[in-house]
N, C-alpha and C positions, 0 to 999 in steps of 0.2 A: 761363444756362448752368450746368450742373450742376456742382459741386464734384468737382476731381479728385480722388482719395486714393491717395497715394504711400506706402510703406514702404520705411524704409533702415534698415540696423543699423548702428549708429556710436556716435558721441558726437555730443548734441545740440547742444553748446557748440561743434560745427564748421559748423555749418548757415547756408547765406549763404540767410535769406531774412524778410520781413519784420520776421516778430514769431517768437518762443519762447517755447512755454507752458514754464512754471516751477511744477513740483509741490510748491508750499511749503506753510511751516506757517503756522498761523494768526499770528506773530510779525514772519511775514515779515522775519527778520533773519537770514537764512540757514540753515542745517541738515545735514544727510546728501544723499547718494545725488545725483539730480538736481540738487537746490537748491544742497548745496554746492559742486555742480561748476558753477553757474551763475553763483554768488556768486563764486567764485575768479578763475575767466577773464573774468569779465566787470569784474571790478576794484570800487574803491570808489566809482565810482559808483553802481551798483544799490545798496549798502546805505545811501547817501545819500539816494536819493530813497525808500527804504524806511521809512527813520525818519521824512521828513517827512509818508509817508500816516499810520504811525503816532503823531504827533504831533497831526493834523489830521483827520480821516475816520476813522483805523480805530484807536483808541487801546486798546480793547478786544481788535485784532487784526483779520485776513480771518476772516469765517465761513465754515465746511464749504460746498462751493459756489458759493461766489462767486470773482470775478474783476476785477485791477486789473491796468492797466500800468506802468511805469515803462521808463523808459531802457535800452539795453542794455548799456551801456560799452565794455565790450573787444570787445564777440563780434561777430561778422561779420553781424547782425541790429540793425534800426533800435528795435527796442524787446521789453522781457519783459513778459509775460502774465502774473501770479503769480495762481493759484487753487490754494485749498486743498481736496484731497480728504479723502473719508473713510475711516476706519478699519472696517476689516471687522468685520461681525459674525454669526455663525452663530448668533445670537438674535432679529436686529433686522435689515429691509432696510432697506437704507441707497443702494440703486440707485439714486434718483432724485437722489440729492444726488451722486453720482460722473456722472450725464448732465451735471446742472448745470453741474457742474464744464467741460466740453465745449460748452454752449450757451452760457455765461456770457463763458468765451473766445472763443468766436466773433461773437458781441455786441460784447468788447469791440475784436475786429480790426476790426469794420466801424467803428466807432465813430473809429477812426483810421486807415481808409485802408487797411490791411493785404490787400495781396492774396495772401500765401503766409505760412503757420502752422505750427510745427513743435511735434507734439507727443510726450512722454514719454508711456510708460503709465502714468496719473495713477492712484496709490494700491498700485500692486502691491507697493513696496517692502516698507519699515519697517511699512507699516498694512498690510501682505498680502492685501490683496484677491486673489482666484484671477485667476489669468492669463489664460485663457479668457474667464473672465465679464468682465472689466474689458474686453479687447479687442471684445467683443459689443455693449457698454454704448457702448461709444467710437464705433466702426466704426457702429450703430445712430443715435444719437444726429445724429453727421457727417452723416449722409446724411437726416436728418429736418429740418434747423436749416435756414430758409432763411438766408442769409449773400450776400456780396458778395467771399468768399474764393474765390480761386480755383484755391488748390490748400494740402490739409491732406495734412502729410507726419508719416506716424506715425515718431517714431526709437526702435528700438528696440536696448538695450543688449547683446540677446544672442541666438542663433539660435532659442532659447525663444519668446524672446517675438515675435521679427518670425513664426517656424513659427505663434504662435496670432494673429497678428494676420491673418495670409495668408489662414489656413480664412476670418476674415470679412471679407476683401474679394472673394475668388472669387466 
């Protein structure tokens, strides 16, 4: 069965479902934008079980494109997805590592059972990836990943982004 794709605009950190992707940094010890508001509501949990990937597996940090889970704490979702996107660059494509980012996630939902996914638009913030393109990259990606998800819900923070998410799911 083919993966549904859903768009809501809200706040991600309100989402009753699975898993939450978490647009972090490579520190994964919290941040701006998505991550801090992941980090916040979801309590000291997540930055607990953060430190001990950091401690243990990723001491270096999560690389550009890859993707772990941990705990959700507070939030209304049984676990967070933390993948680090990358930063745009109008010298260097960097596309494949912002897919990643979405294949890696979806990898790591099946991997625990996750049958509904809820994702930010990974990179548009702070590292400004175009709005558009990230939503292309995303929306493409989802629909290419075989997966065992059975419904990736894009949250988007604002009528921008759900407008450029929409063109690529029509």
């Amino acid at each position: 069965m083919p993966t549904t794709i859903t768009l809501v605009q809200g706040d991600i950190t309100e989402q009753h479902v699975d898993a939450v992707v978490n647009a972090a940094n490579s520190s994964l010890l919290g941040g701006g934008g998505v991550d801090g508001a992941i980090h916040r509501k979801g309590g000291p949990a997540i930055l607990a079980a953060c430190r001990d990937l950091r401690a243990s597996h990723y001491g270096k940090g999560l690389p550009t494109g890859h993707a772990v889970a941990t705990t959700a704490g507070r939030l209304p979702a049984r676990w967070v997805i933390h993948t680090v996107g990358p930063v745009w660059s109008a010298s260097e494509d960097r596309s494949e590592l912002l897919a990643s980012c979405h294949r890696e996630s979806l990898q790591v939902a099946d991997e625990l059972g996750a049958k509904t996914v809820a994702f930010p638009a990974i990179s548009t913030g702070v590292y400004r990836w175009p709005l558009e393109d990230a939503a292309r990259i995303a929306v493409e990606t989802v629909r290419g990943t075989e997966t065992e998800v059975e419904e990736v819900r894009f949250v988007l923070f604002d009528e921008r982004a759900y407008e450029a998410f929409a063109v690529q799911v029509r």
